[in-house]
ChimeraX commands (.cxc) that place a marker at each C-alpha (Angstrom):
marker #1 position -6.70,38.00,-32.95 radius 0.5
marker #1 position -6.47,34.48,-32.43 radius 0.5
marker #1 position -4.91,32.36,-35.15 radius 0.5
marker #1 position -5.11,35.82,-37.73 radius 0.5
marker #1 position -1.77,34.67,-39.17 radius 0.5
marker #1 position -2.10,30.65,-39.34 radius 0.5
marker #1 position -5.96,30.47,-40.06 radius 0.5
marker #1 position -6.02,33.82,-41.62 radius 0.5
marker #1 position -10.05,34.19,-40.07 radius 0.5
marker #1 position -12.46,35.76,-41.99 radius 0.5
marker #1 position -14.70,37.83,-40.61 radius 0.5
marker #1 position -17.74,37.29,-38.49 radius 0.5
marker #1 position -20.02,34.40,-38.65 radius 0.5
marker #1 position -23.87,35.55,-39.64 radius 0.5
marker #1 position -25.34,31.92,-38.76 radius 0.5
marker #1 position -23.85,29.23,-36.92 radius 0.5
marker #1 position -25.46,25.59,-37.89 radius 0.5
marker #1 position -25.79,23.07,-35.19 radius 0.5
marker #1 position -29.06,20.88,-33.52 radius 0.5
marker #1 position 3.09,18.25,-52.09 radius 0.5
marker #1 position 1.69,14.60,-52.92 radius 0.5
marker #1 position 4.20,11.49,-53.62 radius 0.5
marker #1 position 4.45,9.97,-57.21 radius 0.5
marker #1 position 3.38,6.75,-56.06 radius 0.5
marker #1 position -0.19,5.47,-54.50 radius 0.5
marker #1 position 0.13,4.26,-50.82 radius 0.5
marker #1 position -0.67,0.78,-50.98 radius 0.5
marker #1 position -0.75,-0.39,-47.22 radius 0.5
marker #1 position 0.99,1.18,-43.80 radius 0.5
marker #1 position 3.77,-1.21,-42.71 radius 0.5
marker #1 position 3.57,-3.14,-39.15 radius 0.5
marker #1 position 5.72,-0.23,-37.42 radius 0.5
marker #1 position 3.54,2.37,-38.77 radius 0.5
marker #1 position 1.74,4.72,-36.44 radius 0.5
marker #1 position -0.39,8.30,-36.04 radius 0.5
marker #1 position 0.20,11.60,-35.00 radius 0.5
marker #1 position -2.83,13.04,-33.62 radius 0.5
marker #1 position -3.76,16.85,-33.60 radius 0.5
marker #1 position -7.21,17.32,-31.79 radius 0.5
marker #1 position -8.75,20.85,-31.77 radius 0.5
marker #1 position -12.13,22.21,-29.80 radius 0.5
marker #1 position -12.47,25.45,-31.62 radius 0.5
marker #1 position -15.39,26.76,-30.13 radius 0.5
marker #1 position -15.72,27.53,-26.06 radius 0.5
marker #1 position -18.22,25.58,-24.84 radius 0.5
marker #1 position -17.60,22.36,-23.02 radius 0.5
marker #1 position -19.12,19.90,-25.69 radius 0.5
marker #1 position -16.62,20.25,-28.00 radius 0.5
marker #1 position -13.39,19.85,-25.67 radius 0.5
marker #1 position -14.93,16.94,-24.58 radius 0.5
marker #1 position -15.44,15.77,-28.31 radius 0.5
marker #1 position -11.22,16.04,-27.98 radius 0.5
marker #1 position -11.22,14.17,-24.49 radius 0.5
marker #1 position -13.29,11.37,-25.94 radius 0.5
marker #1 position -12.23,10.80,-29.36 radius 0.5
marker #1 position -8.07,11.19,-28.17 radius 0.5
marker #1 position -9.09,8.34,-25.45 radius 0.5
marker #1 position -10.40,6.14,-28.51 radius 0.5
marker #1 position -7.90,6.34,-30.14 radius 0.5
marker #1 position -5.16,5.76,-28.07 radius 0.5
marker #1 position -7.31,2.60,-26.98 radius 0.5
marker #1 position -7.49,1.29,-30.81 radius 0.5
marker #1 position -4.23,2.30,-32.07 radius 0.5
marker #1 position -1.87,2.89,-28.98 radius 0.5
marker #1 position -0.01,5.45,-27.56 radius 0.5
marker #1 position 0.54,8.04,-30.65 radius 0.5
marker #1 position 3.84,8.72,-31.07 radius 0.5
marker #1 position 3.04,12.52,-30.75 radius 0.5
marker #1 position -0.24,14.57,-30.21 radius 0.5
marker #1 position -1.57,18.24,-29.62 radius 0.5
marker #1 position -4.71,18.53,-28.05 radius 0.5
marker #1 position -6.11,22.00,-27.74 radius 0.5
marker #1 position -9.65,23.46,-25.80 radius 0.5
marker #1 position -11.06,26.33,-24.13 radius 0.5
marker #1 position -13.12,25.04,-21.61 radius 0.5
marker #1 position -11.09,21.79,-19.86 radius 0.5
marker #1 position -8.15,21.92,-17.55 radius 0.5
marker #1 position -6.74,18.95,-19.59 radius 0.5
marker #1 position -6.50,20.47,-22.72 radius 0.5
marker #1 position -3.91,22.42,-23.66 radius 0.5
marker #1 position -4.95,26.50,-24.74 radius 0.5
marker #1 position -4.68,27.02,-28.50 radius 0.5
marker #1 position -3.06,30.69,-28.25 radius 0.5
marker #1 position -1.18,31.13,-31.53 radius 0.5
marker #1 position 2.45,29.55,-30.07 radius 0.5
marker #1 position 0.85,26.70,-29.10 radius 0.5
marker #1 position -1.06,26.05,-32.17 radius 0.5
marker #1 position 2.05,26.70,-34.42 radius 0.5
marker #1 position 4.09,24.15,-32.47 radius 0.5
marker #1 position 1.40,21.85,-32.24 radius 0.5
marker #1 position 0.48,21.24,-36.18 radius 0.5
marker #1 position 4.75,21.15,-36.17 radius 0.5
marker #1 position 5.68,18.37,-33.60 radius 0.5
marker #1 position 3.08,16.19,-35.27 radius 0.5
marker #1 position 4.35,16.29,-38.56 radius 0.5
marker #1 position 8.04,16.37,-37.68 radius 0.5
marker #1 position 7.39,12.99,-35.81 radius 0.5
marker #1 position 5.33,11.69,-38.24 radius 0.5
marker #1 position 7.30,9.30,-40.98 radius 0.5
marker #1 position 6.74,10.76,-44.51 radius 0.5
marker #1 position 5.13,7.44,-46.85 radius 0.5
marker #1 position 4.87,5.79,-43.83 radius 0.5
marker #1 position 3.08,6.94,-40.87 radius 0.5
marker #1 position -0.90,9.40,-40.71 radius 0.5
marker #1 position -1.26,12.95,-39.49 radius 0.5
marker #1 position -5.23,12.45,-38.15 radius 0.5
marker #1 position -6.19,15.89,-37.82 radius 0.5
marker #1 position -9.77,16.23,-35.64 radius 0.5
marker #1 position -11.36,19.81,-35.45 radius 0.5
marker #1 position -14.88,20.03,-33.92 radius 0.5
marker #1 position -17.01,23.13,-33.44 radius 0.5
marker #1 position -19.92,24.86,-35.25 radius 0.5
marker #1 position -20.01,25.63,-39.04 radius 0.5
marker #1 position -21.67,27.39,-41.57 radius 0.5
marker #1 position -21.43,27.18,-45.53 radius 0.5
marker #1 position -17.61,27.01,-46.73 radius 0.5
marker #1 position -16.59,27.99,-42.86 radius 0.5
marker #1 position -15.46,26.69,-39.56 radius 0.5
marker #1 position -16.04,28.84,-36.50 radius 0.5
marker #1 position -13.44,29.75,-34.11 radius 0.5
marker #1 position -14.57,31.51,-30.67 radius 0.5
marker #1 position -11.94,32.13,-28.02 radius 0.5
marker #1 position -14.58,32.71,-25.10 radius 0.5
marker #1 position -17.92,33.62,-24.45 radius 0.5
marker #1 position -17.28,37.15,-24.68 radius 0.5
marker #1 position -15.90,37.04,-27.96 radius 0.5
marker #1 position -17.53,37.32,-31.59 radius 0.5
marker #1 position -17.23,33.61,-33.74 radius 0.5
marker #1 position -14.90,34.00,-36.84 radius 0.5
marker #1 position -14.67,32.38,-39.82 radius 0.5
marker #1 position -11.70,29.65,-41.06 radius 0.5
marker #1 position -12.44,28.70,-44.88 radius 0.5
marker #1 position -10.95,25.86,-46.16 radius 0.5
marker #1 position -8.16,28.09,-48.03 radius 0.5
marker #1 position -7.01,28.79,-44.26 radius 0.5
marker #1 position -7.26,25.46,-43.39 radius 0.5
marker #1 position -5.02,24.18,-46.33 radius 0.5
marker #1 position -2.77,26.32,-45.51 radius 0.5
marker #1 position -2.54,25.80,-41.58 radius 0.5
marker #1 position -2.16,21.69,-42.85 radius 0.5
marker #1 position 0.64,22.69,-45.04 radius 0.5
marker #1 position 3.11,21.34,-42.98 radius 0.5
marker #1 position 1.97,17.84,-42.68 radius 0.5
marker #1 position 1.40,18.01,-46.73 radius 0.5
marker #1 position 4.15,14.92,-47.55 radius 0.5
marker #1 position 2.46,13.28,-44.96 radius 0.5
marker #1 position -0.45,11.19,-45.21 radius 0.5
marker #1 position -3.13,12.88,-43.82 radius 0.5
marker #1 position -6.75,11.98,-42.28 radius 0.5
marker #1 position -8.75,14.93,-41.87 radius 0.5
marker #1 position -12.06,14.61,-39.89 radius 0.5
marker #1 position -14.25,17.79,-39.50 radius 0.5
marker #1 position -16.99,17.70,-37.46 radius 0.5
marker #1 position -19.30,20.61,-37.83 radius 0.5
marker #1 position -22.72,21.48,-39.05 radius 0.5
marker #1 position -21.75,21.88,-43.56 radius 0.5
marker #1 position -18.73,20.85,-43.04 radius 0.5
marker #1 position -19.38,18.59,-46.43 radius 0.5
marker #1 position -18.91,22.26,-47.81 radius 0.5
marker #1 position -15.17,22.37,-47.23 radius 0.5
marker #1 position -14.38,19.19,-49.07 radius 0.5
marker #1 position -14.02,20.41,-52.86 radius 0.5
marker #1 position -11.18,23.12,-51.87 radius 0.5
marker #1 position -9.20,20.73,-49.27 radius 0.5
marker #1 position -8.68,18.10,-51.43 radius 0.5
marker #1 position -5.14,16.89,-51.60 radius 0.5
marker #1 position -3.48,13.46,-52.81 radius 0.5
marker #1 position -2.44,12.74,-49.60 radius 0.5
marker #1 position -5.57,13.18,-47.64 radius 0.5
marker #1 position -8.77,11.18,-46.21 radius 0.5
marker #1 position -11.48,13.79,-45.49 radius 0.5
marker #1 position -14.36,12.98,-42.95 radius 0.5
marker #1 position -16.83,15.21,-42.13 radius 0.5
marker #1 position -20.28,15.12,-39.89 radius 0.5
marker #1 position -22.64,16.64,-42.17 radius 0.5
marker #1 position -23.62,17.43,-46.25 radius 0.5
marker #1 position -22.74,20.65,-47.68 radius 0.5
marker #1 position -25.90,21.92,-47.43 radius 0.5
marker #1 position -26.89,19.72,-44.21 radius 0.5
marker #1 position -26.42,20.23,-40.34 radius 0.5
marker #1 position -24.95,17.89,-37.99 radius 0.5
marker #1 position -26.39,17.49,-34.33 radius 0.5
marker #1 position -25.64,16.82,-30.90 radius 0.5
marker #1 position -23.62,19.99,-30.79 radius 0.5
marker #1 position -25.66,21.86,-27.90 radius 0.5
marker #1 position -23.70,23.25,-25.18 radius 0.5
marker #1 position -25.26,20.68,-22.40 radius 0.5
marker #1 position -24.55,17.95,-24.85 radius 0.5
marker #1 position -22.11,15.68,-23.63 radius 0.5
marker #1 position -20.45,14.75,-27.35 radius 0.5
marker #1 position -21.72,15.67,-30.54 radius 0.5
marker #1 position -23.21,12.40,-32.47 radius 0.5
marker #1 position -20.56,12.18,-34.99 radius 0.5
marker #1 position -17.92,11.91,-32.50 radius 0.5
marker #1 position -19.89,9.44,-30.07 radius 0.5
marker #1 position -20.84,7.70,-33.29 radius 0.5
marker #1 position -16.64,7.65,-34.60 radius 0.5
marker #1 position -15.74,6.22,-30.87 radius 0.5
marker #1 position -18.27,3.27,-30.76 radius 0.5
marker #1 position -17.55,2.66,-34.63 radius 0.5
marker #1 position -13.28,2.28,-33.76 radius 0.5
marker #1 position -13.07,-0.98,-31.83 radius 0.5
marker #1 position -15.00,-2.52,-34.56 radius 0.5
marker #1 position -13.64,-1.72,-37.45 radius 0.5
marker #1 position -10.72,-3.05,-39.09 radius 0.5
marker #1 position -9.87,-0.10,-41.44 radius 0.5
marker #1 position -10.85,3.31,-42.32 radius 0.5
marker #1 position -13.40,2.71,-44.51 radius 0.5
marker #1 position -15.08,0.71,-42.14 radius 0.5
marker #1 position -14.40,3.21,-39.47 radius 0.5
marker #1 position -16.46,5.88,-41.69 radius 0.5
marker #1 position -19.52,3.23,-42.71 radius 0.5
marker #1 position -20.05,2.60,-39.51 radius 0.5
marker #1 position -19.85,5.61,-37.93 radius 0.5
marker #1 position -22.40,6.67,-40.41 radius 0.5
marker #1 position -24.41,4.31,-40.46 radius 0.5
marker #1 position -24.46,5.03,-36.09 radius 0.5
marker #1 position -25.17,8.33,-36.93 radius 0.5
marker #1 position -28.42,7.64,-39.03 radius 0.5
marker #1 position -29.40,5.36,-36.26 radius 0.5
marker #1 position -29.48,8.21,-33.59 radius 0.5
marker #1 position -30.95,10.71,-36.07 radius 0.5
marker #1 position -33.72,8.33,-36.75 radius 0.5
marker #1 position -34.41,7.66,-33.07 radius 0.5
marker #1 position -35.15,11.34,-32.95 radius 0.5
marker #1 position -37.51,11.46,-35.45 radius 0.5
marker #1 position -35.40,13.48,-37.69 radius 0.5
marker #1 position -36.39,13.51,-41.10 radius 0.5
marker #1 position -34.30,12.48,-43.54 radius 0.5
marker #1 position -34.05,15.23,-46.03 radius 0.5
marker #1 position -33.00,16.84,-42.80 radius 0.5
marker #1 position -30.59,14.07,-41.60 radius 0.5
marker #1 position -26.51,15.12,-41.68 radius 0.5
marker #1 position -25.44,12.51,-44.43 radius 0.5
marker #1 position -21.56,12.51,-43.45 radius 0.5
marker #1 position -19.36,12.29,-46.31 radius 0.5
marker #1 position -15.97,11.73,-47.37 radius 0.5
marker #1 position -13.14,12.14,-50.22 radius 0.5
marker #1 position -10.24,9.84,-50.17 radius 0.5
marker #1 position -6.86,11.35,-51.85 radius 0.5
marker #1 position -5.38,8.99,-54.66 radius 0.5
marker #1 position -2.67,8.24,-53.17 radius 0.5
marker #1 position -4.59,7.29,-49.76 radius 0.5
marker #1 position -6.49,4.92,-51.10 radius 0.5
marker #1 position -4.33,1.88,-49.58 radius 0.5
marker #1 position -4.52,3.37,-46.27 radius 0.5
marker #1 position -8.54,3.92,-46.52 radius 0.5
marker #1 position -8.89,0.14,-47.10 radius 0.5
marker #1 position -5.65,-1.21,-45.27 radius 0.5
marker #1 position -7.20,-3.60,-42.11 radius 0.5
marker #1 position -5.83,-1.93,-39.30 radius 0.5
marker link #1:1,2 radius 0.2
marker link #1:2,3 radius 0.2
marker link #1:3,4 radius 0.2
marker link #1:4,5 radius 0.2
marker link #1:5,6 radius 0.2
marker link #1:6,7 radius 0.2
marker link #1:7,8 radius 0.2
marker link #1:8,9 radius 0.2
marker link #1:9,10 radius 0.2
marker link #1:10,11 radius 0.2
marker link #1:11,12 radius 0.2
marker link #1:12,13 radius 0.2
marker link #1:13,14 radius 0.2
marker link #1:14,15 radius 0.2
marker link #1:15,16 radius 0.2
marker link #1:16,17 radius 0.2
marker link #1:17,18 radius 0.2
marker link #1:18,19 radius 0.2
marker link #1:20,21 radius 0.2
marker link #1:21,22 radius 0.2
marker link #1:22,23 radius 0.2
marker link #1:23,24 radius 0.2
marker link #1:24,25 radius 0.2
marker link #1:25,26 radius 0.2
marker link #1:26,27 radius 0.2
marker link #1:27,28 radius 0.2
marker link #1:28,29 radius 0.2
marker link #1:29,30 radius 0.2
marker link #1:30,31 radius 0.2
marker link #1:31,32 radius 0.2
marker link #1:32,33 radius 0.2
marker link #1:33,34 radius 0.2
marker link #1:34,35 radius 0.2
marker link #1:35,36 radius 0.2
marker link #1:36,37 radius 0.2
marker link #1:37,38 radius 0.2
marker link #1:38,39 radius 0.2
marker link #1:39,40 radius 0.2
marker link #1:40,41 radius 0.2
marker link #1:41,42 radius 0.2
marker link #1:42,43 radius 0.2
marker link #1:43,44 radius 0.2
marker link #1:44,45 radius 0.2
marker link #1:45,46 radius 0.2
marker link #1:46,47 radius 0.2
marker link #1:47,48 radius 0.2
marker link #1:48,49 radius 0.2
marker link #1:49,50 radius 0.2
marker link #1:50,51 radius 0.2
marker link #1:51,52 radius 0.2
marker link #1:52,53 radius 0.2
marker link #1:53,54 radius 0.2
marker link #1:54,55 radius 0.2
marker link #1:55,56 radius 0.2
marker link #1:56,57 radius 0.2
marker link #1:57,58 radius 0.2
marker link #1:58,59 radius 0.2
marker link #1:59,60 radius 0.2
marker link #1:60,61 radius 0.2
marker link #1:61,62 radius 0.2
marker link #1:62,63 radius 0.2
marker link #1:63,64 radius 0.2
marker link #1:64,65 radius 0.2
marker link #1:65,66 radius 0.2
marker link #1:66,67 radius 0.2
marker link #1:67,68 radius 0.2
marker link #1:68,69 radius 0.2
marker link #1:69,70 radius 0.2
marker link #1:70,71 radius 0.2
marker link #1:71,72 radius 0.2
marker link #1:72,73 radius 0.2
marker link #1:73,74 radius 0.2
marker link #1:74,75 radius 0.2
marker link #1:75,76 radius 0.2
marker link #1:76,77 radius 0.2
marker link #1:77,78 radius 0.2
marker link #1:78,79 radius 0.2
marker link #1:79,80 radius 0.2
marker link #1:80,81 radius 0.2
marker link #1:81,82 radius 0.2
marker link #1:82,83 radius 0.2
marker link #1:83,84 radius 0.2
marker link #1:84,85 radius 0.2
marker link #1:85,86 radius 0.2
marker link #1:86,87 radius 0.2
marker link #1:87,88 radius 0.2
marker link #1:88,89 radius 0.2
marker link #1:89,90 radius 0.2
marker link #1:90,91 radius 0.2
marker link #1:91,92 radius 0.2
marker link #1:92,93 radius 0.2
marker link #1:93,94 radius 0.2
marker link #1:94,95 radius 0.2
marker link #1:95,96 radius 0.2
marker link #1:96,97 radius 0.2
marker link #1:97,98 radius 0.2
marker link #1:98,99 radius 0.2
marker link #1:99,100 radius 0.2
marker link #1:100,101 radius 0.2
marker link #1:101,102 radius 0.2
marker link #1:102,103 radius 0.2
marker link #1:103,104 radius 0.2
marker link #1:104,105 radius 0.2
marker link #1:105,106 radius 0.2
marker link #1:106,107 radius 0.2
marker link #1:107,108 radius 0.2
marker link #1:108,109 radius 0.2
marker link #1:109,110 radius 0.2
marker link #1:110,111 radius 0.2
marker link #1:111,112 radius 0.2
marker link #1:112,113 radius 0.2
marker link #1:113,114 radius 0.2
marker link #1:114,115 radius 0.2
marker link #1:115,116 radius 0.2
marker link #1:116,117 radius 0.2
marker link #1:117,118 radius 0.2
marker link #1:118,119 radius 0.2
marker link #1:119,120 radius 0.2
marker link #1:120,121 radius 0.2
marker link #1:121,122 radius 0.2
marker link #1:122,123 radius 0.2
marker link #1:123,124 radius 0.2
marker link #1:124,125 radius 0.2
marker link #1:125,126 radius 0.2
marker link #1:126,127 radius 0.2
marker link #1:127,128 radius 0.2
marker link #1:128,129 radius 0.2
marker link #1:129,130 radius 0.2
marker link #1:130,131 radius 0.2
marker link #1:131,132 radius 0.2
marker link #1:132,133 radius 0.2
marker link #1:133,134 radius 0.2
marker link #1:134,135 radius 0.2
marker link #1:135,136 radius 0.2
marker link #1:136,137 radius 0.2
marker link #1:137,138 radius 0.2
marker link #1:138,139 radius 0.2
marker link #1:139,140 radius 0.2
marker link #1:140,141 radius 0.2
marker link #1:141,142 radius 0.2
marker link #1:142,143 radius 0.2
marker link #1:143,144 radius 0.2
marker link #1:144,145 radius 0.2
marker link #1:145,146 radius 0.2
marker link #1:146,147 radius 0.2
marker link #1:147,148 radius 0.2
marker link #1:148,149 radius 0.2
marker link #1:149,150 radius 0.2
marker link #1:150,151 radius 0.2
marker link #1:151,152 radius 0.2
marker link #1:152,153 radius 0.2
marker link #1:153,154 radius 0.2
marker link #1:154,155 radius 0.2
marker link #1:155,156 radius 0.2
marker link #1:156,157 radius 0.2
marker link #1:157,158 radius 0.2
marker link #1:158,159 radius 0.2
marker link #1:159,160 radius 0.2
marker link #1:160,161 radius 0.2
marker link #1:161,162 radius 0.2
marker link #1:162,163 radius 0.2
marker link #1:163,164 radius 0.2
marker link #1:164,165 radius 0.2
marker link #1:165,166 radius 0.2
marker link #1:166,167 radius 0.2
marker link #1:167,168 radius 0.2
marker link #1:168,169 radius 0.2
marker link #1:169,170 radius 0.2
marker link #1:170,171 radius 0.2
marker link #1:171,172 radius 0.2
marker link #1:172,173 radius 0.2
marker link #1:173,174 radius 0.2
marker link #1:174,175 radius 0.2
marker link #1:175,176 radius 0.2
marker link #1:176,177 radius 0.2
marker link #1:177,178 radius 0.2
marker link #1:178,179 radius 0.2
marker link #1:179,180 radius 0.2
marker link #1:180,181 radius 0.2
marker link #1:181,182 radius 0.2
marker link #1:182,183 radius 0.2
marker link #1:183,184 radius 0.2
marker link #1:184,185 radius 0.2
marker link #1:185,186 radius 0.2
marker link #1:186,187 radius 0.2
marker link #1:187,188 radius 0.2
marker link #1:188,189 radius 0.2
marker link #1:189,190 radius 0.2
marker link #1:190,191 radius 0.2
marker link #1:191,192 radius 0.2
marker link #1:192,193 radius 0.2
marker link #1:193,194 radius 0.2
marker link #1:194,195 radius 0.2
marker link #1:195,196 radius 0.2
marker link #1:196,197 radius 0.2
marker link #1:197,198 radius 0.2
marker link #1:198,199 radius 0.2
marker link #1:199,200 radius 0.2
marker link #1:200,201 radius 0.2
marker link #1:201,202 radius 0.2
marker link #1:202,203 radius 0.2
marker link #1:203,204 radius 0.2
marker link #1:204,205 radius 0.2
marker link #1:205,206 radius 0.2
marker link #1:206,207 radius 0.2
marker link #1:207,208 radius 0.2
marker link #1:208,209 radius 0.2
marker link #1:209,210 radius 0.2
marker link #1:210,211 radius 0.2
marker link #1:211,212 radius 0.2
marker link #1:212,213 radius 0.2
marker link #1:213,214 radius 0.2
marker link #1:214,215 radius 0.2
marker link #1:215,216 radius 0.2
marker link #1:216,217 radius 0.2
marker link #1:217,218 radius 0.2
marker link #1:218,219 radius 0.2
marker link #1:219,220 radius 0.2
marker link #1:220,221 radius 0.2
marker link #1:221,222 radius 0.2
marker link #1:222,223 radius 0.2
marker link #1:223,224 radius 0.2
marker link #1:224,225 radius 0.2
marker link #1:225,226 radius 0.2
marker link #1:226,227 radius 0.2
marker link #1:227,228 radius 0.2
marker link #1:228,229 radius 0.2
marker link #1:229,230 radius 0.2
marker link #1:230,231 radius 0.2
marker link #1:231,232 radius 0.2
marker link #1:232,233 radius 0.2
marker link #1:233,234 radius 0.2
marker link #1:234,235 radius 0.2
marker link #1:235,236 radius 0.2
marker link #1:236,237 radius 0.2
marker link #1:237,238 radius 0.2
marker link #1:238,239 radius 0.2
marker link #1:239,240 radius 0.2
marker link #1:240,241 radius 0.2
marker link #1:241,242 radius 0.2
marker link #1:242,243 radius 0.2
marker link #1:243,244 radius 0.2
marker link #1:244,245 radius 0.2
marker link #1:245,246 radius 0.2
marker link #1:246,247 radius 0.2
marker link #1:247,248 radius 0.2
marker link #1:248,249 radius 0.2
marker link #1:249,250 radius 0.2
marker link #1:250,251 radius 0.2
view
């Protein structure tokens, strides 16, 4: 089963949503700093590996060529397949080539979610599993000296925060615990977080700003819908203590 030892998946989905730390806080990144960039379409339908297509060109466009990346799907020719191997020595080579203290692990995962889970689904022949966050921990453990920016974008994927917090880690994610995210259809072309995270990057001079406006972005196209907003996503997000430096550090 795919991922059963790194993700350790948990069972079958019943709904899918959609419509060790330094001693020291990390005050700034240093002018030869870069970012390692894993970026992971979980789910097999076309909107999500081009959530990796998208958001991979953005960055490379605000921060330059990273000086390693992974990008996995299941539905694009230029994506790489996540069978296990590849997984395994994806999370790896970004975190060997990342500089501990000194350089960020951004780790992207989009696909559908439910309370406390990410769903993985291989094909469209096969059953969505669960990832919790204890699975997710551990599949990061690698990059865990590193500092890390994890951005999870997924209907509750608010839900995962509590259990993957970690000193060394930003956490981003589309939607409230108890909220969905949208734009996630299969004939979407991105989910709105994602579109919403690549407009907000070439104007915004640090990650903090990178999050407000991506949120604020995402409230605008919710509103243009008519979504109400005890129904709106609400994106959140839990900066480590020893990443707050990097959250406000102007890129």
């Amino acid at each position: 089963m795919y991922l059963r030892s790194t993700l350790a998946l948990l069972g079958t989905l019943a709904t899918l949503g959609c419509s060790i730390p330094t001693n020291h806080e990390i005050s700034r990144l240093d002018s030869g700093s870069s970012y390692t960039l894993y970026a992971h379409a979980m789910y097999a339908e076309p909107v999500f590996d081009y959530d990796v297509r998208t958001l991979s060109r953005a960055f490379s466009k605000r921060f330059g060529k990273s000086r390693a990346s992974a990008k996995f799907g299941y539905t694009s020719n230029s994506l790489k397949l996540p069978s296990l191997e590849n997984v395994n020595k994806g999370i790896a080579l970004v975190s060997a080539k990342a500089r501990d203290g000194s350089d960020v692990v951004v780790v992207f995962l989009t696909t559908h979610g439910t309370k406390g889970f990410l769903a993985v689904k291989p094909s469209t022949n096969e059953k969505a599993v669960g990832v919790s966050a204890e699975a997710l921990d551990n599949f990061l453990s690698p990059a865990q000296n590193d500092q890390q920016i994890l951005i999870l974008q997924a209907c509750y994927s608010g839900s995962l925060i509590k259990e993957l917090k970690h000193p060394n880690r930003i956490i981003m994610t589309a939607a409230a615990a108890d909220r969905t995210s949208f734009g996630c259809s299969p004939d979407s072309r991105n989910t709105w977080f994602t579109k919403a995270m690549i407009a907000a990057l070439p104007k915004s001079n640090s990650w903090s700003e990178v999050f407000s406006n991506t949120k604020l972005t995402v409230l605008e196209y919710e509103a243009e819908q008519g979504i109400e907003k005890s129904s709106q996503s609400n994106p959140q997000y839990y900066v480590g203590r020893n990443m707050n430096g990097v959250w406000a550090q102007e890129f």
